[in-house]
N, C-alpha and C positions, 0 to 999 in steps of 0.2 A: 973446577969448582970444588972447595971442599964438604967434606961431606957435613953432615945438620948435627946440631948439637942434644944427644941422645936424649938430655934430662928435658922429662913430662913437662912442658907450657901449663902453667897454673894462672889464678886469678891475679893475684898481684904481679903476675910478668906480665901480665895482660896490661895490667894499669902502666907499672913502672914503664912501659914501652909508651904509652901516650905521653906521659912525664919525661921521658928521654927526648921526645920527636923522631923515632923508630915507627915506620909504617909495618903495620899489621897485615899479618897474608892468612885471609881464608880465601878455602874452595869449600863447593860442596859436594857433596861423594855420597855413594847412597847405598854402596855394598862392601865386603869385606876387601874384594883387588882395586876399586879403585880411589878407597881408604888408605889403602897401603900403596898405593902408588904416591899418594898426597902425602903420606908422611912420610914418607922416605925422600923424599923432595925439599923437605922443610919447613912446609908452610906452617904456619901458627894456628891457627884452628882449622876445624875440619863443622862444616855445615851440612846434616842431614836434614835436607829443605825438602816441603811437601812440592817444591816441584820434580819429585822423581816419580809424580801422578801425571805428567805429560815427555819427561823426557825418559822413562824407565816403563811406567806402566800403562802409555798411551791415552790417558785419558788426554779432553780435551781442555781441563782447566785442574787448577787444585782442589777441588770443593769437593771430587767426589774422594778424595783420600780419607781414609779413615784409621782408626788412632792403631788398630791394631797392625797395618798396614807398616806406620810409622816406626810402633813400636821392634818388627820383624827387620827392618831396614835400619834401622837404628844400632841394633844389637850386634848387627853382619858390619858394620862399617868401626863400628868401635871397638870389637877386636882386629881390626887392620891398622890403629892406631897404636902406637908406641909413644910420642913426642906430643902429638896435636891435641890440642883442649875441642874436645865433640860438644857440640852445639845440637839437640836437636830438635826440630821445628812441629810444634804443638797443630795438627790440621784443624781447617774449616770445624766450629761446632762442638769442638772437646774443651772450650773452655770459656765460651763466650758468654754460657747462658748464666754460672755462679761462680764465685770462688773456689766451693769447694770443689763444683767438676773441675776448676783449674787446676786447683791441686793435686786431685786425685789423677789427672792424665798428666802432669809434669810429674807427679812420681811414676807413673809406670814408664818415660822414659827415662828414668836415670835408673830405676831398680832393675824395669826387665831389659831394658834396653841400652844401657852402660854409660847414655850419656853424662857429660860433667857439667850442660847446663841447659836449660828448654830456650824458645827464643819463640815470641806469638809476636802477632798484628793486632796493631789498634793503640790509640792514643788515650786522652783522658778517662774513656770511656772502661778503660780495663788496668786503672791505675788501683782496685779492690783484688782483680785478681794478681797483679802483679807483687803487691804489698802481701797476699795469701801466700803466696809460693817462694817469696825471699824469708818469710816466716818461717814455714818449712823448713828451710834451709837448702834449697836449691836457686841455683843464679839461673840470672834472668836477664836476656837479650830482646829488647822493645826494638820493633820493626813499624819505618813510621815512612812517608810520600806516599809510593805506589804500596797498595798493600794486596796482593795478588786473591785470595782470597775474598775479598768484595770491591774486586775491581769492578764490574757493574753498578756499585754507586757513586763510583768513583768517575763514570764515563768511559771505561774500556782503561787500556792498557797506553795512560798518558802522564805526561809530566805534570808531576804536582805541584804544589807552591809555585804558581806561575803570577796570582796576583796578592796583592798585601794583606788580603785575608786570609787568604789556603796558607801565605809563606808565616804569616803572624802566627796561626793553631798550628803548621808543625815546629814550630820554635818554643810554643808555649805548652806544647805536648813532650817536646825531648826535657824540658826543665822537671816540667811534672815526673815523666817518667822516670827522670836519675833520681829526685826526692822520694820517688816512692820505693827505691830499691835497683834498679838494675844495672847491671854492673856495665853495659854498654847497650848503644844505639846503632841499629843499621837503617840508613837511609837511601829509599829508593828513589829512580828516575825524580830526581828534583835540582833545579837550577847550580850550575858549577858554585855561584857567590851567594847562594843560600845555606850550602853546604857548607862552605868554609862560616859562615857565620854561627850555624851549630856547632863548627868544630873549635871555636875557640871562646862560645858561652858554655860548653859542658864540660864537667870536670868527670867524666870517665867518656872510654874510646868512641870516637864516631866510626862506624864503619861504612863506607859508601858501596855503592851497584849504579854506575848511572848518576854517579853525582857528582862528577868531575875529580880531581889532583888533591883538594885541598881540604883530605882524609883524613883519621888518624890511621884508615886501614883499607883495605878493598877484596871486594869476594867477588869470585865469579864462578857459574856453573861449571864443572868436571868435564861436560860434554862439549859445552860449548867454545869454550878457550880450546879445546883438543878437534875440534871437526869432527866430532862423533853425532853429533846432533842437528839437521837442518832442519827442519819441519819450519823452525819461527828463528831467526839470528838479530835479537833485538841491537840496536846501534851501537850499543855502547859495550858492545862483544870485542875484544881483540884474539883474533884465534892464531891459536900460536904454533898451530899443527893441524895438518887435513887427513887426520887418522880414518875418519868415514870413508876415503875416497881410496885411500890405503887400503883397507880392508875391503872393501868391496872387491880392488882391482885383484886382492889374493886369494880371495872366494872365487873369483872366477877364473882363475889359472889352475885352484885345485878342482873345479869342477869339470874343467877341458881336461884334464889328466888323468880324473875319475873313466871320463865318457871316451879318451881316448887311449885305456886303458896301460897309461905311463905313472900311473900310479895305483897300489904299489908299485916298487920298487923292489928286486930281489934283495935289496939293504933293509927293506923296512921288513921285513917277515922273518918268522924264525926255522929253523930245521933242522936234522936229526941228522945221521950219517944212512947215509943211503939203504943198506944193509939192510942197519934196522927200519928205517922207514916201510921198502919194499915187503919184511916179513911180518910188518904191523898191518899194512893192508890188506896182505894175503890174510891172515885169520880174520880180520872184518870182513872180508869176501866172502871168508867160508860159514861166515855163523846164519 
């Protein structure tokens, strides 16, 4: 495999890659090594999602994430980028109540926290804050099916647009949202041929999770594509590595070694010539 092409993924690579028919590759990454593992990989954007409030910081939904949170994880992950356009994801409540809290937390992720563009939940309903923050001059990534964040209105954690009304308002929410500014859509858990029907009425990138092939791009969790993460392995996971299972098995080989004391090693320690050792502990002996 040759190695990733060093120069920075910007906005218009972003676009001209929908316009070519080139699939779009995010992950999401939520600290500084496993940023720099994603881009040194190649992928094309890099997503610091507030799900790293159940896969990072144990909560048990994203709601209880909070911005500064975001903003401290954000910061760690975008200097592990060199190549990857950072995306970083606006939490539950820092944006929903005005415009201008929306912009005032979409700036502190791009100023303290280095992102090159915020990306929130919600449809018609936050096309004031999204038109606020392309004002600004910061891009904007509209998350639109499942939108994790008020999944309890939603019915839990299920596929959206499944009848002609749900599939009508997210079709009439991605339109809205590209007129109002943002420069791509990521759409979750919703029908394979729902998906493709966004992705050929919108004139910037669809990004899918859960929403079958017929993308202009696809993200999946850091943890969960790698087996670092079981707690929840939602379907539309392909893991491509059982690094969990990996590490566990080497944590307990170095534990057996601690307790069976084969480790250290006389290789892993350092020392003196004997000499002087000997007449180093003699004077600490005699003080």
């Amino acid at each position: 495999m040759s190695a990733p092409d060093p120069t920075p993924v910007t906005l218009p690579e972003i676009q001209a890659s929908k316009e070519r028919g080139e699939p779009l590759v995010m992950v999401t990454a939520y600290d500084y090594t496993t940023a720099l593992l994603a881009d040194r990989s190649g992928v094309d954007l890099v997503l610091v999602g507030d799900s790293l409030g159940m896969v990072v910081l144990g909560y048990e939904s994203t709601v209880p994430v909070t911005m500064d949170e975001m903003v401290h994880h954000t910061r760690a992950a975008a200097r592990g980028c060199r190549r990857a356009f950072v995306v970083g994801d606006l939490p539950f409540m820092s944006y929903q109540v005005s415009a201008e809290d929306a912009v005032r937390s979409a700036g502190r992720l791009v100023k303290e926290g280095g992102a090159d563009a915020i990306k929130l939940e919600g449809g018609r309903e936050m096309l004031p804050q999204v038109r606020a923050i392309t004002a600004a001059g910061i891009p904007v990534m509209a998350h639109l099916g499942l939108t994790p964040q008020t999944a309890t209105r939603l019915g839990g954690y299920r596929v959206q647009g499944r009848d002609a009304a749900g599939a009508r308002r997210i079709l009439e929410d991605a339109l809205l949202l590209e007129e109002a500014g943002a420069f791509a859509v990521l759409v979750e858990c919703v029908p394979d041929r729902l998906a493709g029907l966004l992705r050929r009425r919108l004139r910037v990138p669809l990004i899918g999770i859960g929403a079958g092939p017929d993308c202009d791009g696809q993200v999946l969790v850091f943890h969960d594509l790698l087996g670092l993460y079981d707690r929840f392995t939602p379907r539309f996971v392909k893991r491509y590595a059982d690094l969990g299972a990996a590490a566990v098995q080497a944590l307990s080989a170095y534990a057996d070694d601690v307790r069976g004391r084969r480790f250290p090693g006389p290789e892993h320690g350092f020392t003196i010539p004997e000499a002087e050792m000997d007449a180093l502990l003699r004077t600490l002996e005699d003080e």
